[in-house]
C-alpha positions as CSV (number, residue, x, y, z in Angstrom):
1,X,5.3,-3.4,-4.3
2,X,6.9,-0.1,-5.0
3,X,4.7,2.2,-2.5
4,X,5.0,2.2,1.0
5,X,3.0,4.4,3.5
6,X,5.9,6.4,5.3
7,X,6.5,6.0,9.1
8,X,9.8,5.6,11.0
9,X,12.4,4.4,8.6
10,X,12.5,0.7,10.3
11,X,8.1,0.9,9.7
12,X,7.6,1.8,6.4
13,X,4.6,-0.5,5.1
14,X,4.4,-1.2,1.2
15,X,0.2,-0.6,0.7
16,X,-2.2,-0.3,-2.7
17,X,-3.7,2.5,-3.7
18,X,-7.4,1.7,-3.5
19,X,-9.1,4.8,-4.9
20,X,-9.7,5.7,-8.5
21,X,-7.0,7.2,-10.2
22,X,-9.3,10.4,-11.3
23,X,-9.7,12.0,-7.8
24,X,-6.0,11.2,-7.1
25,X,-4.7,14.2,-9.1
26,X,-7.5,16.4,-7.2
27,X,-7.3,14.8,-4.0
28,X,-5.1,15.4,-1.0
29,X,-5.8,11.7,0.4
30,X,-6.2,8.2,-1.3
31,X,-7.4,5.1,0.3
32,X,-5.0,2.8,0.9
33,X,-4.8,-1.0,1.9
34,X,-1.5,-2.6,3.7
35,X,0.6,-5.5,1.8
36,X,1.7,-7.9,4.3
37,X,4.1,-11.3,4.5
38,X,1.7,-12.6,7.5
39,X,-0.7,-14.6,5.9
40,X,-3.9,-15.4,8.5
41,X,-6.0,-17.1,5.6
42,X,-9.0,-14.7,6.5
43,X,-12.0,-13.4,4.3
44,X,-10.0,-10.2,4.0
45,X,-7.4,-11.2,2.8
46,X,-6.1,-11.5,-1.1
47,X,-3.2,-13.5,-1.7
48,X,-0.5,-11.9,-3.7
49,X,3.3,-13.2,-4.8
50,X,6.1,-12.1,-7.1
51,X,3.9,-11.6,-10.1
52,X,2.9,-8.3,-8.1
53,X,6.3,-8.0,-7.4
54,X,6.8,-9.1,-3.6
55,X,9.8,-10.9,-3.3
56,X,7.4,-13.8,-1.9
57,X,3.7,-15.1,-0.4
58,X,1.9,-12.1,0.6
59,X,-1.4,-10.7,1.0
60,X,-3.6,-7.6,0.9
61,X,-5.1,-6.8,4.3
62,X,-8.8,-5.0,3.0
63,X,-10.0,-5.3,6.9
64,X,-7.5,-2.3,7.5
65,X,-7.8,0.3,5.0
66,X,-7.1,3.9,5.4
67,X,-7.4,6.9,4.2
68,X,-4.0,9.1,4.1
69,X,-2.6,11.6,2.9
70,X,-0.5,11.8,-0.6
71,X,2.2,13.3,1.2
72,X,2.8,10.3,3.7
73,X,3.4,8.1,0.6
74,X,6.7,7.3,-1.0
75,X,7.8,4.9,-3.1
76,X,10.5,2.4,-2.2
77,X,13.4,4.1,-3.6
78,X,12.6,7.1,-1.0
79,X,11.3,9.0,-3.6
80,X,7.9,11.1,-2.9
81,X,4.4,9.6,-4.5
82,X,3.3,11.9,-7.3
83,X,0.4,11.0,-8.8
């Protein structure tokens, strides 16, 4: 996963851009969804692995999406999101 919604350095989450690539270059915010290694086998939940590029078992939390702005995304090399 190569974005990661910023926080403190030690809470960085990697998340997926949920909205339409379009509005991104117009938009100050996207929608985004956290990735995460705890795996709760719930309805919201897709499972993901290394063919998305996590390093293993994963999922995609959809029960906790948010809208954010651009500017609090960066990608995991600390470089800022452009989109």
């Amino acid at each position: 996963m190569d974005l990661q919604l910023r926080g403190r350095a030690e809470e960085n989450l990697p998340v997926v851009i949920l909205s339409r690539n379009e509005p991104c270059e117009v938009r100050k915010n996207v929608t985004v969804a956290i990735v995460t290694h705890t795996i709760r086998n719930i309805p919201t939940e897709i499972a993901i692995g290394s063919e998305e590029g996590l390093a293993g078992s994963g999922v995609i939390n959809v029960g906790d999406i948010y809208a954010t702005p651009k500017d609090y995304l960066m990608r995991k090399n600390r470089q800022p999101f452009r989109k």
